[in-house]
C-alpha positions in Angstrom: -24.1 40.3 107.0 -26.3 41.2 110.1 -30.2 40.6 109.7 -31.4 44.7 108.8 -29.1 44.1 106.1 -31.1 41.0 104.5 -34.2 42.3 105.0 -33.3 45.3 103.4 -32.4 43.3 100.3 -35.5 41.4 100.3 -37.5 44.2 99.9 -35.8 46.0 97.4 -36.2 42.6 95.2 -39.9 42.6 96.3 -40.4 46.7 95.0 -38.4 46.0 91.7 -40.7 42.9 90.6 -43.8 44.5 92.4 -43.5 47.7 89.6 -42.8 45.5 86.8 -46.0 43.2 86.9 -48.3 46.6 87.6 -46.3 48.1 84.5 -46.8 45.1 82.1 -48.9 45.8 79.2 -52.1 43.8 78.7 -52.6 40.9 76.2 -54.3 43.0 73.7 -51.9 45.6 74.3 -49.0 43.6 73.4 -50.9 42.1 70.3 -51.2 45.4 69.3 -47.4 46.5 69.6 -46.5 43.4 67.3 -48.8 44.3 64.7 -47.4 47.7 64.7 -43.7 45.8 64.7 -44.5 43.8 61.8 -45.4 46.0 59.5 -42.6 48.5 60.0 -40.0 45.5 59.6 -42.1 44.5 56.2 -42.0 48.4 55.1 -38.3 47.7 56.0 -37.5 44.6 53.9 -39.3 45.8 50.8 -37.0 49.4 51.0 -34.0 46.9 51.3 -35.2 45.0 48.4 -35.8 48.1 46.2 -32.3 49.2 47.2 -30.7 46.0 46.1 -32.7 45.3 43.2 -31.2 48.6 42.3 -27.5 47.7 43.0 -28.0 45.1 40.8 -29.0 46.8 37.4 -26.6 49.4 38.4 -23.6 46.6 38.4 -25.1 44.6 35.6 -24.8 48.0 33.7 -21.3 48.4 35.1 -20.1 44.9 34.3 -21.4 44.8 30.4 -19.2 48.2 29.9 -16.6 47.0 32.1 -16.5 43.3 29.5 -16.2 45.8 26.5 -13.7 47.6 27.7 -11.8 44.3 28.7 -12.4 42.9 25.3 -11.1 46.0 23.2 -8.2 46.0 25.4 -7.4 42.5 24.8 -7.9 42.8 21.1 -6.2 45.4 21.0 -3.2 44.0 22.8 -3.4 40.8 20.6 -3.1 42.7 17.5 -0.2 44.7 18.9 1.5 41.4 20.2 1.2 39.2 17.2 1.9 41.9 14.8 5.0 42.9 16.8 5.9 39.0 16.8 5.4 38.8 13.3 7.9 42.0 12.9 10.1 40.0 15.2 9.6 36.5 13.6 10.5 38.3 10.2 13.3 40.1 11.2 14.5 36.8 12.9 13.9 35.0 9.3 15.7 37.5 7.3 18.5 37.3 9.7 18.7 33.4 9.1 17.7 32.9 5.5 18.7 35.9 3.8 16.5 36.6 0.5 15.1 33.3 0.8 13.2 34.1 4.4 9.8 34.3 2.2 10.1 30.2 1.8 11.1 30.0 5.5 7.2 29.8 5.8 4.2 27.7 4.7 2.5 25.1 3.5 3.4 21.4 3.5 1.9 18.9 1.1 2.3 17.2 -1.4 2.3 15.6 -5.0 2.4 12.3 -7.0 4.4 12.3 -10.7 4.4 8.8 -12.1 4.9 6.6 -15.7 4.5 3.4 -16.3 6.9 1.7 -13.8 7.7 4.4 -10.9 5.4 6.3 -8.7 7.3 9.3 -6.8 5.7 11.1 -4.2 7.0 14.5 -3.7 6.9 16.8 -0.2 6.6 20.9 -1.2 8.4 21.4 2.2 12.1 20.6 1.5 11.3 19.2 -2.1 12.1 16.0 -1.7 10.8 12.7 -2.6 9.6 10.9 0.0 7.9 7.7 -1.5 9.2 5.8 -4.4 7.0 3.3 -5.7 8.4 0.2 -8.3 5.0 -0.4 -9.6 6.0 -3.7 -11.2 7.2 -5.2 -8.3 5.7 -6.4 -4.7 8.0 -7.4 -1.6 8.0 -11.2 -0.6 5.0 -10.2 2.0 3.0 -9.3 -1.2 2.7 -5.5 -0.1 3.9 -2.5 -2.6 7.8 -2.0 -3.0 9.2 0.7 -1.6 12.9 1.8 -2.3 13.3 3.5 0.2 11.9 4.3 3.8 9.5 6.8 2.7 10.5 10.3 4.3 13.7 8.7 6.6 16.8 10.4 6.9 17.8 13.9 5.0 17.3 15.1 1.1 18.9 18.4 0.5 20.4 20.6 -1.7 22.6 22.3 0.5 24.3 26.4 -0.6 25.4 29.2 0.7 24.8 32.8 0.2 26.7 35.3 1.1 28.0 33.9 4.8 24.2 32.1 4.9 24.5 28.1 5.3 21.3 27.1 3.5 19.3 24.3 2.7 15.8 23.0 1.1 15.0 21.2 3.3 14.0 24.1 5.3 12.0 25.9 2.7 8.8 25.8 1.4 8.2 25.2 -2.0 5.3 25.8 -4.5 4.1 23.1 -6.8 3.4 23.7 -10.4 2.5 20.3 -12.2 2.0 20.3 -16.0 2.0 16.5 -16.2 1.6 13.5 -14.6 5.3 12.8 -14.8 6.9 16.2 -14.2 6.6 18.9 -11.5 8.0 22.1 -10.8 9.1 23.5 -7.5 9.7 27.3 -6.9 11.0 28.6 -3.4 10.4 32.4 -3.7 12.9 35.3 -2.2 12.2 38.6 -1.7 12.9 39.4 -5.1 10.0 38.7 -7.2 12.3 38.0 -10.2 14.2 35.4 -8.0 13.5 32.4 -6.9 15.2 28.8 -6.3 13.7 25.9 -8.5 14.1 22.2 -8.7 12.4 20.2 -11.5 11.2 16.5 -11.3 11.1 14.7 -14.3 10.4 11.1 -15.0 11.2 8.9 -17.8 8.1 8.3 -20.3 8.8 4.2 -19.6 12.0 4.3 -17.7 13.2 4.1 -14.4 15.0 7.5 -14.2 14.4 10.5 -12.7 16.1 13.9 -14.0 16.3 16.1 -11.5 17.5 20.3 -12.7 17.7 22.1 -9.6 18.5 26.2 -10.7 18.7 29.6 -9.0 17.0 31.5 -11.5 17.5 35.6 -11.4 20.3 37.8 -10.5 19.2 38.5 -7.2 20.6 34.8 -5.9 23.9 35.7 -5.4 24.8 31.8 -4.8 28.0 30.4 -5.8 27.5 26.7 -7.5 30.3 25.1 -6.4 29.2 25.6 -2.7 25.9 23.9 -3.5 26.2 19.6 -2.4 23.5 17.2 -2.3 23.2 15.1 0.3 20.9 11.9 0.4 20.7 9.5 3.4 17.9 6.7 3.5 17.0 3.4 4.9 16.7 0.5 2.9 14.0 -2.0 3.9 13.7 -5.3 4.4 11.7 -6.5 1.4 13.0 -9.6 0.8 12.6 -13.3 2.1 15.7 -13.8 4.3 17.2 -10.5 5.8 20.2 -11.6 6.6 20.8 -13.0 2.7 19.2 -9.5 1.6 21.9 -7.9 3.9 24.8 -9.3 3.0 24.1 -8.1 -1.1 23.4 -4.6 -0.4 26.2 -1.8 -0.7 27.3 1.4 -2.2 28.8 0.8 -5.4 30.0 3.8 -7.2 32.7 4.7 -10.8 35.6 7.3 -11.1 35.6 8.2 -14.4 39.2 7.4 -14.9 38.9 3.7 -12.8 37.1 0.8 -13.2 33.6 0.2 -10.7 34.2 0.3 -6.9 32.3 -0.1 -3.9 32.1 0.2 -0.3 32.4 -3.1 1.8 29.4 -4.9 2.3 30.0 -6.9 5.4 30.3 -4.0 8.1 30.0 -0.3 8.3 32.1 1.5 5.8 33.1 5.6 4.8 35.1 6.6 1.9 36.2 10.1 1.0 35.6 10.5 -3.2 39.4 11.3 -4.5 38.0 11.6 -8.5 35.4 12.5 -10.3 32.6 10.1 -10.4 30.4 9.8 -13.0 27.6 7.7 -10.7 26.7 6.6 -6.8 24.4 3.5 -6.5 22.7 2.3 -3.2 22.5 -1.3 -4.4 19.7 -3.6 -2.3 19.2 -7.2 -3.3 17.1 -6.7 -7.0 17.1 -3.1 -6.7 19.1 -0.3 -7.0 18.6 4.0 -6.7 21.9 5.3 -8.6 22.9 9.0 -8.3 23.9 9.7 -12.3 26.3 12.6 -13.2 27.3 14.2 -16.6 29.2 16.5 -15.9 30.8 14.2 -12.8 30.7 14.7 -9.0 33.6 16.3 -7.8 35.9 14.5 -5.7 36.7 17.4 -3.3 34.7 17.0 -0.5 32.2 14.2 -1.8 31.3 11.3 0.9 29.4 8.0 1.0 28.6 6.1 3.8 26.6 2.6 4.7 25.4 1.1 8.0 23.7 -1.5 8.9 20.7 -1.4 10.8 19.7 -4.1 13.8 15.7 -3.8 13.4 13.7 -6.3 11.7 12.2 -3.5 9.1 15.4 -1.8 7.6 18.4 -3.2 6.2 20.9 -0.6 5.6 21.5 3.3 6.2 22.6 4.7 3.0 24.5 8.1 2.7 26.1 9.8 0.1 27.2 13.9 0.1 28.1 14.9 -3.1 29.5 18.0 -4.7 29.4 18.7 -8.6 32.1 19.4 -10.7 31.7 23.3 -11.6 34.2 25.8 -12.9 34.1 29.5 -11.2 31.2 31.2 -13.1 29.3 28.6 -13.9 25.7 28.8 -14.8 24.2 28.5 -10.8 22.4 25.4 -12.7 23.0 21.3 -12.0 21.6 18.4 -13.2 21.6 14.5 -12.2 19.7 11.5 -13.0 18.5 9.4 -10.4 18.3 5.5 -11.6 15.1 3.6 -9.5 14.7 0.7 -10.8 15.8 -3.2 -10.7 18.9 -5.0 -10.8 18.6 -6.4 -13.7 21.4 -7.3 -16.1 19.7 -5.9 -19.4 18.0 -3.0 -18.3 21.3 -1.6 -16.6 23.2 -2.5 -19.6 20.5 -0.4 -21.5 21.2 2.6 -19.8 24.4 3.0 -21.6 26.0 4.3 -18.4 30.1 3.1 -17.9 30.3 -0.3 -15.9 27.0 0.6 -14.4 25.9 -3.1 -14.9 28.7 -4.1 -12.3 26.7 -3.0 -9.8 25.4 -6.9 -10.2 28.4 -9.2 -9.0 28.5 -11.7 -11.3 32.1 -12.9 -10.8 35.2 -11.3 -11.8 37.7 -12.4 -14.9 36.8 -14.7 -16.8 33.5 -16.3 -14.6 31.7 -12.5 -15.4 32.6 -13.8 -19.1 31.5 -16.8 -18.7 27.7 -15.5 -17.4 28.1 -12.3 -19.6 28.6 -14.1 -22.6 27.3 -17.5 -22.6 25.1 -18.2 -19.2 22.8 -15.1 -19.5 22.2 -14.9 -23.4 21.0 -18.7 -23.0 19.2 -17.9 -20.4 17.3 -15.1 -22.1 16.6 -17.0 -25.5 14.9 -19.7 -23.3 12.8 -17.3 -21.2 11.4 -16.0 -24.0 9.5 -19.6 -24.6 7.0 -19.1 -21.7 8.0 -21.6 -19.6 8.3 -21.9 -15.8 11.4 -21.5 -14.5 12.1 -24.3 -13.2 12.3 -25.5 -16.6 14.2 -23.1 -17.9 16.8 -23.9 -14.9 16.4 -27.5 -16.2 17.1 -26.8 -19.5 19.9 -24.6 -19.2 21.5 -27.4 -17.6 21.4 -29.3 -20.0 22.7 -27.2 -22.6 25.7 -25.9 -20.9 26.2 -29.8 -19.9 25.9 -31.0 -23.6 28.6 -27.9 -24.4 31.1 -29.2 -21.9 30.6 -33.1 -23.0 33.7 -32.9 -25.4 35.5 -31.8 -22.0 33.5 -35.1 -19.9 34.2 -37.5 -22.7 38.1 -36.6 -22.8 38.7 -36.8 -18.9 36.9 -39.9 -18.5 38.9 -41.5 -21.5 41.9 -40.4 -19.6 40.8 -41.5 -16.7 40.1 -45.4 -17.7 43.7 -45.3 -19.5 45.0 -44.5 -16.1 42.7 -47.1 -14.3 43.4 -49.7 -17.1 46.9 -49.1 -16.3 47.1 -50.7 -13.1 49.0 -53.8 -13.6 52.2 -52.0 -14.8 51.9 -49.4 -11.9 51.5 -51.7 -9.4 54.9 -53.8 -10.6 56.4 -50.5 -10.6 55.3 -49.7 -6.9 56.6 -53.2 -5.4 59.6 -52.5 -7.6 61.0 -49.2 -6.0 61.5 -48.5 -2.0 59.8 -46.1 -0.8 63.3 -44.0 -0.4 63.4 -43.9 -3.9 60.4 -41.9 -4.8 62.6 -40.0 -7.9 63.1 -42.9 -9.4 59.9 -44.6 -9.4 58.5 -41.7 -10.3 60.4 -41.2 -13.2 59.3 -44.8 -13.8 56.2 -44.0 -14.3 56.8 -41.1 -16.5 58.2 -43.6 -18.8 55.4 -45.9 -18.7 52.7 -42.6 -19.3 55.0 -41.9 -22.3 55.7 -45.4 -23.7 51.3 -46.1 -23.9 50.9 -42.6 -24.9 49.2 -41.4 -21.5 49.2 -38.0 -20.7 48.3 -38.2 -16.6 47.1 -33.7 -17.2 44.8 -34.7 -20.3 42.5 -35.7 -16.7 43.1 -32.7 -14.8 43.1 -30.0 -17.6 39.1 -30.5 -18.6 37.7 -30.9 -14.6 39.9 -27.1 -14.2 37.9 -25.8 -17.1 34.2 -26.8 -15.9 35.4 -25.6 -12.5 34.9 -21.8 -13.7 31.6 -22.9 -15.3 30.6 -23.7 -11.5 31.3 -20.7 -9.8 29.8 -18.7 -12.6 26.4 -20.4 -11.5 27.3 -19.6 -8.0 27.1 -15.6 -9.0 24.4 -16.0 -11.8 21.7 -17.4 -9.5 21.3 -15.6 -6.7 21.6 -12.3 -8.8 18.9 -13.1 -10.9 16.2 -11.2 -10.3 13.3 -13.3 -12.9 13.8 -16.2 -10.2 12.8 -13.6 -7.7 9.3 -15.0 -6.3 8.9 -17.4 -9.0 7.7 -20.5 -7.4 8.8 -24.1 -8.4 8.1 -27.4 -7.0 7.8 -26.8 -3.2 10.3 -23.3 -3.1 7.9 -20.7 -3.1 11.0 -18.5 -4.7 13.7 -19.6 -6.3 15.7 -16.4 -5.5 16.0 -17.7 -2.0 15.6 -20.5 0.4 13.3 -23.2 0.0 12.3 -25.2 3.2 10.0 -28.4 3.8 10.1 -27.8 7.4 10.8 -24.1 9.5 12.9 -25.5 13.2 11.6 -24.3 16.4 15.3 -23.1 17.0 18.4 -22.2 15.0 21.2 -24.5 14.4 24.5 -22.4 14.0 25.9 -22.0 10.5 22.9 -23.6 9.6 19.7 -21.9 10.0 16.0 -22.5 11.0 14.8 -24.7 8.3 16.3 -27.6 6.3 16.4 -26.6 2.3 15.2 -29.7 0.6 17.3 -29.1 -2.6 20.1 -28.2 -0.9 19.7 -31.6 1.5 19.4 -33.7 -2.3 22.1 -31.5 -3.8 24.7 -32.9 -0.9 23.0 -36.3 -1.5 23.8 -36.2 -5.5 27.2 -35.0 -4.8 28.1 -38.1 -2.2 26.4 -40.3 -5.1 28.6 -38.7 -7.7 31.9 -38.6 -5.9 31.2 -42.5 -5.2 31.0 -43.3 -8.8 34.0 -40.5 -9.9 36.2 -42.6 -7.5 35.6 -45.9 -8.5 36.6 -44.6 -12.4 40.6 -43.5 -11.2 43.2 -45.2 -10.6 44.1 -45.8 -7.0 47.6 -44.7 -5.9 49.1 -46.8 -3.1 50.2 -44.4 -0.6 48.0 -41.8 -1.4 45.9 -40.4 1.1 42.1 -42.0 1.6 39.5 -40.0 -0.5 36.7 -41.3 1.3 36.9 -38.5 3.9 37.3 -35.8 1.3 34.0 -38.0 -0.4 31.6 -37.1 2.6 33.1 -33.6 3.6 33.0 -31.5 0.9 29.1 -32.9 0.4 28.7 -32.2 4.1 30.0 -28.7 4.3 28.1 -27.6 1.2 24.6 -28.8 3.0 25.5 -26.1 5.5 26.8 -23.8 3.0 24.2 -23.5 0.8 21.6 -24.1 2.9 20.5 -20.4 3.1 21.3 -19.8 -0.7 19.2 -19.1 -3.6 17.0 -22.6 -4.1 17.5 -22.0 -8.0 21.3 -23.0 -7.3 20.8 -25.8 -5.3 18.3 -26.8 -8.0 20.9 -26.4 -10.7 23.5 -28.5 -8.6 21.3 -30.8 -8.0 20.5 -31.2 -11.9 24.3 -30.8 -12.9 25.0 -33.6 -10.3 22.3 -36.0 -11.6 23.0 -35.7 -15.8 26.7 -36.4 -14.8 25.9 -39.5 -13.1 24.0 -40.1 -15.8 26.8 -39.2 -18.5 29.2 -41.7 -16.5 27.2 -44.6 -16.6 26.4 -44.5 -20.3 29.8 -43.4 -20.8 30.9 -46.6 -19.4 28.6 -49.1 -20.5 27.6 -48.5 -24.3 30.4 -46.0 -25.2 33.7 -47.1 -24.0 35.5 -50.4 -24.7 37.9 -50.7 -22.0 39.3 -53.8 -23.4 39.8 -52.2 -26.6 41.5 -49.3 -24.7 43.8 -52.3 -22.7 44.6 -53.6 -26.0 45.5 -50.5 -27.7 48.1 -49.6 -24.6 50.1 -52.6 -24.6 50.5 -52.0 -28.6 51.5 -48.5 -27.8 54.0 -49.8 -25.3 55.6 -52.2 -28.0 56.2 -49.2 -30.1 57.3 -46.7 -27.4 56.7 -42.8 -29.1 59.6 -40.2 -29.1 60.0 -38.5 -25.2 57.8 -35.1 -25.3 60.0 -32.0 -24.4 58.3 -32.0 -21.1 59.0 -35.3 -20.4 62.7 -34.9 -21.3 63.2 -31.5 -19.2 61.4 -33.8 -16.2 63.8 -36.6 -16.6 66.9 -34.3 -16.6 65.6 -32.4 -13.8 64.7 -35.7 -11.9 69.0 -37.0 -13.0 70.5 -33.4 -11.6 69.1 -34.2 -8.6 70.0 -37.6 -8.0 73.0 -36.4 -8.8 73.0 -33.7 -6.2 72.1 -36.0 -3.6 74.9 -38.6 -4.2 77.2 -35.5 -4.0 
């Protein structure tokens, strides 16, 4: 850039900066100007503020006819939706439940019918029981007894109609209760003059339950001999020992042409019904709920079933499906009775139902007889005095032991003949090798016969007492009056007693030691000490002492978990024969009298018996044979 060039620039920037100072507005001037500014812009902002204020009320009118719009709508479309789901939930209803879809719907509650001895709680939806209360009785933790779960597994009456599988448990019922011990429950169709119905009705004082359930009206169109009931429930653990309780319940049940039969009780059973059965019991330790039919349950198609449950609560899953025994055109009517009560040998015989006091196992042939006959009608006179039971255990023993002294006395007469003895059957011992046992045993047959010894006369009266034994074996633990009746230091005599609860479990033994059951095995040793030392030692013969200790040994495991009532009575049975023994020996038998009488009866030897002749000629034939 030459030098005319920057000087021309210069002044152009001089002339433009030059005209803007002259043309600048004073200081009042521009004071002025932004008075004049201000108020336009405030003119300005209040028009803007009018404006939106405006807006405002304009949309605030908008929105509140906009929100009532929105809200009819929406009503509108609510009433639409839920009446067209009704329309659809209907038509769904009538498509499952036929007639009956009016009970497909409503209200669940519930109500109580009770008498004396049984409380029965009753659901409206399904119709079912769901608690059954034994008012009478408490469990072993001293809370009420329940028979059953309340509300576990299924109740039904179960029909069809038409090519419609239903059941009650999926209707709704309505209650009508005239008394405190009956109600009605109607599930309604869509015939007015239709309706399903099952009655409740308990007992005035009993334990029973009738139970009608009808399809009244013409409109039912249900064929009875498609209608079943089927019950499942869980027992529960009510009892001191679990595993005891276990082991006693089952399913019992009676043809009506066949004696009682049940379902095994050790493991998981099924059984298809072949007959018709007059009752089903679910049988728990003491109590029992027994399905009763008239008419009979049909043996087509009828099931029972029973589990058993791992949990510490329940015991056993019961199950029974049963069909009733209805001709074609029968009255679309049934009825059962349902037994609730306790296991107890009276009040089942009361019922006048067939063998339905089997359903308490208290030994087969002749030790049922025995407790049937003689250990339970002595046992109930002496309840009837008021006193504890222990006493009454005590008591008992010593009756049935004064009964079976005849039986004592005899075999332990027999018994010092044999021991008194001795002499002779020791000479007759060293007399014969041992390759000639025929002959010294016919030996000896001639001696018995010649001092008028009968060697069974000591046998015959122990196998008699031996069913009296096992009878108390079954009586005990079945007995429900010992059940939590405290004696001593058991605190129930229907189970276990223990003076001291282990930190760990011996096998085959348990967690606590039974102090009855440990003086039981004591008694027995004691007793088997003195037995021994009252017969007659047989050279040759295996030791007893082993057999002495054993037996005593494997009963302390045995029994150890049993019913402390039995030990008890062992125990007592053990100690009055020791007792008998003794006196026995030292104030009512003469054994030198007895020595004396056997040599006279072996002077004047008496006429061989029949079944000492047919020995001795069978004993000759086969000397015979072996010298052939």
């Amino acid at each position: 850039m030459d030098r005319n060039s920057i000087i021309g620039i210069v002044l152009i920037v001089a002339i433009l900066f030059g005209y803007t100072w002259y043309t600048m507005p004073s200081a009042e001037e521009q004071a002025r100007m932004q008075r004049t500014q201000d108020s336009l812009a405030s003119v300005e902002l209040e028009k803007r503020a009018r404006e939106a204020e405006a807006q405002l009320n304009a949309a605030a009118t908008s929105s509140v006819q906009d929100t009532t719009t929105v809200r009819d709508t929406l009503s509108l479309e609510a009433t639409l939706e839920s009446a067209l789901a009704d329309s659809v939930r209907n038509t769904m209803l009538a498509k499952r439940y036929g007639t009956f879809h009016p009970a497909a719907q409503g209200t669940d509650s519930e109500v109580v019918i009770e008498n004396e001895r049984l409380q029965v709680a009753i659901r409206t939806h399904g119709a079912r029981p769901t608690v059954i209360r034994l008012k009478e009785y408490q469990t072993y933790r001293k809370t009420p007894l329940l028979l059953a779960d309340p509300d576990s597994g299924t109740y039904e009456f179960r029909f069809f109609q038409g090519n419609l599988d239903l059941s009650t448990s999926d209707l709704y019922f309505t209650a009508e209760q005239s008394s405190k011990d009956a109600v009605v429950l109607k599930a309604a169709t869509t015939d007015p003059g239709t309706w399903l119905q099952i009655t409740y009705r308990l007992d005035s004082a009993g334990y029973f339950m009738h139970v009608n359930t009808a399809f009244v009206g013409s409109g039912a169109n249900v064929d009875v001999r498609s209608l079943f009931f089927r019950w499942e429930l869980l027992g529960l653990h009510n009892e001191k020992h679990r595993e005891t309780e276990q082991q006693k319940c089952g399913v019992y049940f009676k043809y009506f042409s066949d004696d009682r039969d049940y379902l095994k009780e050790t493991g998981d059973d099924q059984k298809e019904l072949v007959g018709r059965t007059n009752w089903v019991g679910f049988k728990q330790d003491f109590f029992t709920i027994g399905l009763v039919s008239e008419e009979g349950f049909a043996g087509s198609g009828s099931e029972l079933a029973i589990a058993t449950l791992a949990d510490s609560t329940h015991t056993k899953r019961y199950s029974a499906k049963l069909f009733f025994e209805k001709e074609r055109g029968a009255a679309p009517s049934v009825d059962m009775r349902i037994y609730m009560g306790p296991n107890h040998y009276g009040t089942l015989v009361d019922t006048e139902i067939a063998q339905f006091d089997k359903i308490i196992d208290l030994g087969w042939g002749i030790f049922g007889w025995l407790n049937k006959y003689l250990v339970i009608p002595i046992f109930n006179w002496l309840d009837g005095w008021g006193w504890s039971y222990g006493i009454i255990i005590l008591v008992l023993t010593i009756v049935i032991k004064l009964l079976l002294m005849p039986l004592t006395w005899k075999n332990f007469v027999s018994s010092a003949k044999m021991r008194l003895l001795k002499p002779e059957l020791d000479e007759i011992n060293g007399k014969y090798k041992p390759e000639d046992a025929l002959k010294k045993q016919q030996a000896q047959m001639d001696l018995y016969r010649k001092a008028g010894v009968n060697p069974a006369n000591g046998c015959v009266p122990l196998l008699i007492q031996m069913p009296v034994l096992y009878a108390m074996f079954r009586f005990f633990p079945a007995s429900i009056e010992l059940r939590q009746q405290a004696f001593l230091w058991a605190d129930d005599l229907s189970s276990y007693d223990s003076i001291l609860d282990l930190p760990f479990v011996i096998p085959m033994y348990g967690d606590h030691i039974s102090l009855f059951t440990l003086l039981m095995s004591a008694s027995t040793i004691v007793y088997s000490l003195i037995n021994q030392q009252q017969m007659p030692q047989q050279p040759g013969m295996p030791s007893m002492k082993l057999m002495i200790y054993l037996f005593p040994i494997m009963m302390l495991f045995f029994l150890n978990n049993f019913s402390a009532g039995l030990s008890y009575y062992y125990l007592l049975a053990n100690v009055i024969s020791i007792l008998q023994m003794t006196l026995f020996k030292h104030l009512f038998v003469n054994e030198d009298k007895i020595r004396a009488q056997l040599v006279q009866n072996m002077k004047t030897p008496k006429k061989k018996s029949r079944w000492q002749q047919r020995l001795e000629d069978m004993q000759k034939q086969q000397q015979a044979a072996r010298r052939k």
